[in-house]
C-alpha positions as a printed NumPy array, in Angstrom:
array([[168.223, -31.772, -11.301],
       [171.049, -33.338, -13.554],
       [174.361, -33.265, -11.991],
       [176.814, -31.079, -13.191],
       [180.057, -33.608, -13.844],
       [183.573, -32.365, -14.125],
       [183.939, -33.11 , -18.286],
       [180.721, -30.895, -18.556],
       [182.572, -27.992, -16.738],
       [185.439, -27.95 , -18.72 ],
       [183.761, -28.42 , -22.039],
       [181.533, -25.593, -21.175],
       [184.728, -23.379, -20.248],
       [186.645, -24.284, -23.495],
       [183.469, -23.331, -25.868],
       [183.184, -19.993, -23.704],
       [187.282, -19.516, -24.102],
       [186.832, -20.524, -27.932],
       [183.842, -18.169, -28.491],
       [185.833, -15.138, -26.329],
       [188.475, -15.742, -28.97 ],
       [186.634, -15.438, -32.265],
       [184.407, -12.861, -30.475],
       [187.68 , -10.748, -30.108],
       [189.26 , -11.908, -33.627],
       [186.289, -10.234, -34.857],
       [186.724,  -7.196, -33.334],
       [189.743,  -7.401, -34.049],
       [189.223,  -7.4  , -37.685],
       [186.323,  -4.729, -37.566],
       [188.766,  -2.606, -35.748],
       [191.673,  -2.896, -38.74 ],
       [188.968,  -2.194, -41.254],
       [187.246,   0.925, -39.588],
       [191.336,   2.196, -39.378],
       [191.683,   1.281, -42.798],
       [188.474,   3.496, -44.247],
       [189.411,   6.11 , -41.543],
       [193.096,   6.165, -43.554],
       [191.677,   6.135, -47.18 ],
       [189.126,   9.04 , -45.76 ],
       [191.995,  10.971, -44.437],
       [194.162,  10.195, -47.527],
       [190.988,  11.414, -49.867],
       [190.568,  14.627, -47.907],
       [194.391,  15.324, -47.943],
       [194.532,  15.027, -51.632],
       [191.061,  16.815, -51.813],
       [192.857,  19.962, -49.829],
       [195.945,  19.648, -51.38 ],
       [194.589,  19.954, -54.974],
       [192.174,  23.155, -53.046],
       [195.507,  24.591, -52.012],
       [197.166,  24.109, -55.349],
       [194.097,  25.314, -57.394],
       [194.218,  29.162, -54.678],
       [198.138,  29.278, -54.454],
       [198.001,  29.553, -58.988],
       [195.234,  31.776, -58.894],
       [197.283,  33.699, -56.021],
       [199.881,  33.5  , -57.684],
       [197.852,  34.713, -60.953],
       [196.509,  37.748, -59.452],
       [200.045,  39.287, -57.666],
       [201.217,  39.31 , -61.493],
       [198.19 ,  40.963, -62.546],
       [198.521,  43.286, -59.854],
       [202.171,  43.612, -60.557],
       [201.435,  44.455, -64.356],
       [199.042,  46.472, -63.537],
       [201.049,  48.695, -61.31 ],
       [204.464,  48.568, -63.738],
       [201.282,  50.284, -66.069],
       [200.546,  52.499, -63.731],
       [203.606,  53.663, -62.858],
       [204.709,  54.055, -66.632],
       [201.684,  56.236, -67.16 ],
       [202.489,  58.351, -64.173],
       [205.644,  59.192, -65.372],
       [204.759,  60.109, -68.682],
       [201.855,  62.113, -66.716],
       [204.815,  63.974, -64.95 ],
       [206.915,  64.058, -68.108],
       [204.412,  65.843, -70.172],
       [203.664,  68.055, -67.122],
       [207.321,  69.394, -66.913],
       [208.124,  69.335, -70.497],
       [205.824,  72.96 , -71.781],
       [207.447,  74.837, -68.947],
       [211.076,  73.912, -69.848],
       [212.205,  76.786, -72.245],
       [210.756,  79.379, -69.801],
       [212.779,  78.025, -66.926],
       [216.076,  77.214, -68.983],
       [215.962,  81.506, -70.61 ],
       [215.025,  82.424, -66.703],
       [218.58 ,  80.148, -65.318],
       [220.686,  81.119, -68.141],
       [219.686,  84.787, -69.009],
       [218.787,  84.492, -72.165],
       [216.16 ,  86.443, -73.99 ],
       [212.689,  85.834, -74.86 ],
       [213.354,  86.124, -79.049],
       [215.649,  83.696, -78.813],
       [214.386,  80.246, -80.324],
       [213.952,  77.226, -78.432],
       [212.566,  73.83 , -78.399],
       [211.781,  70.64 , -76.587],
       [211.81 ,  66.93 , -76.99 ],
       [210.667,  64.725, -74.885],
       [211.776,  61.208, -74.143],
       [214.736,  61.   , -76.165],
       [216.936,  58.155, -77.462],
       [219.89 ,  58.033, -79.038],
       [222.154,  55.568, -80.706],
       [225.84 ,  55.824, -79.719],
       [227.402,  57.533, -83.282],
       [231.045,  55.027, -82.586],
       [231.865,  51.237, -82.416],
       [229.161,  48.933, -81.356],
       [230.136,  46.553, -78.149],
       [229.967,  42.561, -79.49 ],
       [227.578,  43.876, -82.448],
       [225.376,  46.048, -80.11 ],
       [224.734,  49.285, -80.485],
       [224.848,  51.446, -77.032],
       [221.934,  54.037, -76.595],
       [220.709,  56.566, -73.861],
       [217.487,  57.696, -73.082],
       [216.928,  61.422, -72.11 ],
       [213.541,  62.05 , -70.836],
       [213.56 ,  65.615, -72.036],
       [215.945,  68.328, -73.971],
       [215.49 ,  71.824, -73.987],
       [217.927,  73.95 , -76.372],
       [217.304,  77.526, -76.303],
       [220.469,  79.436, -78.37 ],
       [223.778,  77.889, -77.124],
       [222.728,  76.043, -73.956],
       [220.707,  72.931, -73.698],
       [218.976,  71.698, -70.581],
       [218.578,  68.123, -69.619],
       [215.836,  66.778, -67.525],
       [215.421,  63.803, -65.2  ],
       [211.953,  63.16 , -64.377],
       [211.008,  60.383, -61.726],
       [207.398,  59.849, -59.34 ],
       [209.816,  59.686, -57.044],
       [213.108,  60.944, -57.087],
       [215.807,  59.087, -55.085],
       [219.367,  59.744, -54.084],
       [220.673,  57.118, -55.921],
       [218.907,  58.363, -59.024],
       [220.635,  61.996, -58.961],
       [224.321,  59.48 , -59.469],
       [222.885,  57.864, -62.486],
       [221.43 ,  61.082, -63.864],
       [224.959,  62.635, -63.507],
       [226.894,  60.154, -65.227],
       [224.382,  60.206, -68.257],
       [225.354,  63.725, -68.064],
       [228.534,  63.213, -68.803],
       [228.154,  61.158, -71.943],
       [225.425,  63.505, -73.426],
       [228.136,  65.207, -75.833],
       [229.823,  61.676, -76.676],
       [226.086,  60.75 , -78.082],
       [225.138,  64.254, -79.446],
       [228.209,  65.535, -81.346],
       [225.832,  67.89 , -82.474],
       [225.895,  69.343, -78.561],
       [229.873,  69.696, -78.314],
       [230.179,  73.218, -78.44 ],
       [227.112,  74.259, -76.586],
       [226.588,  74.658, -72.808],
       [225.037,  71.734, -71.111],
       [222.545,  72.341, -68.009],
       [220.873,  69.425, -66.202],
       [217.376,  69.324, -64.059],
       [215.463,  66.945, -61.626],
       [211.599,  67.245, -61.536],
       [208.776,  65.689, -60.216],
       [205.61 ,  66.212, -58.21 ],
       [207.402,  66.539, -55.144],
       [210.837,  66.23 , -54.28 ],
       [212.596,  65.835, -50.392],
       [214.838,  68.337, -49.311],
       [217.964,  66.381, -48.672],
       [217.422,  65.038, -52.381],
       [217.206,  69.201, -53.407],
       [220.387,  69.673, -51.146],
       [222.464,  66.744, -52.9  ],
       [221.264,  68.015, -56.677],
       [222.535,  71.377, -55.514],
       [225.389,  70.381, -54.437],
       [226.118,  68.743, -58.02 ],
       [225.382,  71.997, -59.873],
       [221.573,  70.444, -61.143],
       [218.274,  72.611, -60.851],
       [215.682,  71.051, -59.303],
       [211.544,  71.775, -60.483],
       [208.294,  70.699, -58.905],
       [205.528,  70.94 , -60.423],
       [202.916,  73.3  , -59.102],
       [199.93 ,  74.813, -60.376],
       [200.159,  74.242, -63.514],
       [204.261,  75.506, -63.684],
       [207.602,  74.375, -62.534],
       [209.056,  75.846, -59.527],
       [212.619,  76.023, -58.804],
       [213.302,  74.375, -55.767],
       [217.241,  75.979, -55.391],
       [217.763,  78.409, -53.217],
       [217.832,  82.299, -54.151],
       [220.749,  82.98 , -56.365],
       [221.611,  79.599, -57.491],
       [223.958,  79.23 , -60.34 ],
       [223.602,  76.075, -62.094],
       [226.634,  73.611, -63.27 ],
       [227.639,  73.757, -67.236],
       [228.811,  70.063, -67.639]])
C-alpha cells in the first residue's frame, strides 16, 4: 500500500475546497437564474391580469351606462305613461273643483313649453315646461306629474306656479289652479300639497282620484 505523504493530503484537500467552490458558484448561478425566470413569469402574469382587469373594468364600466341609459329610457317612458294617464281625466276633475258646468268648453295640452314673451338673459331665451294645462271657462288647472312625487318637488312645482302668468299673458285674467298626480302618492306629500292650496290625483282604475280631504277648497294663485 502506497503511503499517504503530507503534500498528497493537502493537495487532495485544496482540489476538494476548489471543487466545493465552483460546485456552489454553480448553484449559485442556477439559483439567480431560476429567480430571474420566476420574476419575468410573475411580471408576465401581472401584466397578463392587469390587461384581464382593464379589458372587465371597460366592459363594466360599458354596461352600468347601458344600464343607466336604459333606465333614464325607462323612466322617461313611465312618465309620459303617467302623463297620458292623468291628462283625459283633467277637465272632469278641474269642472268637479271649481263648479263649473258640463257645457262649458274645455281643453287640454299636455307637456307644454313656453318661451318667456320679455328680454332674453345673455342672448338666451328663458322657457318653462308644464306637463299639462287644463282651461275650462275662466280657470285653468296646472298639473305636475312625477313616478314619484317628492317633497322637494311640490317647492319647485309652486314656484313655476308663480311665473305661469309672466309666460302666458294670455292667462292674466283667469283663475289659476295647480295639481300633483301620479300612481301613488305618500300621505305626508298629500298633507304638504294641501297645505299649499294644490289638489292632489292618483290614478286609479282607469280615473283620477282626489286625494284631499272632503271639502277641500283649492288655492287660486
Amino acid at each position: 500500500m502506497a503511503e499517504v505523504t503530507t503534500d498528497a493530503l493537502q493537495q487532495a484537500l485544496l482540489l476538494l475546497i476548489q471543487d466545493s467552490k465552483e460546485s456552489r458558484k454553480r448553484l449559485d448561478e442556477t439559483l439567480v437564474r431560476l429567480a430571474e425566470q420566476s420574476e419575468r413569469k410573475l411580471d408576465e402574469q401581472w401584466k397578463k391580469t392587469q390587461q384581464e382587469l382593464e379589458k372587465l373594468t371597460k366592459e363594466t364600466d360599458r354596461q352600468i351606462k347601458q344600464t343607466n341609459k336604459q333606465m333614464g329610457e325607462l323612466s322617461a317612458k313611465m312618465g309620459t305613461l303617467v302623463e297620458d294617464l292623468v291628462s283625459p281625466d283633467m277637465l272632469r276633475l278641474l269642472r268637479e273643483v271649481a263648479h263649473l258646468p258640463e257645457e262649458v268648453d274645455g281643453l287640454v295640452n299636455v307637456r307644454v313649453k313656453q318661451f318667456y314673451p320679455g328680454p332674453r338673459t345673455n342672448g338666451q331665451p328663458h322657457m318653462i315646461e308644464l306637463d299639462a294645462v287644463a282651461e275650462c271657462g275662466e280657470v285653468v288647472l296646472i298639473n305636475e306629474t312625477k313616478n314619484t312625487f317628492r317633497p322637494e318637488y311640490v317647492t319647485s312645482f309652486l314656484e313655476r306656479l308663480g311665473q305661469v302668468r309672466d309666460y302666458f299673458p294670455e292667462f292674466r285674467d283667469k283663475q289659476i289652479l295647480g295639481s300633483i298626480s301620479s300612481l301613488r302618492i305618500d300621505p305626508s306629500v298629500v298633507t304638504q300639497a294641501s297645505r299649499q292650496g294644490l289638489l292632489v290625483f292618483t290614478v286609479g282604475e282607469g280615473l283620477l282620484k282626489i286625494q284631499n280631504e272632503a271639502g277641500f277648497e283649492p288655492k287660486r294663485f
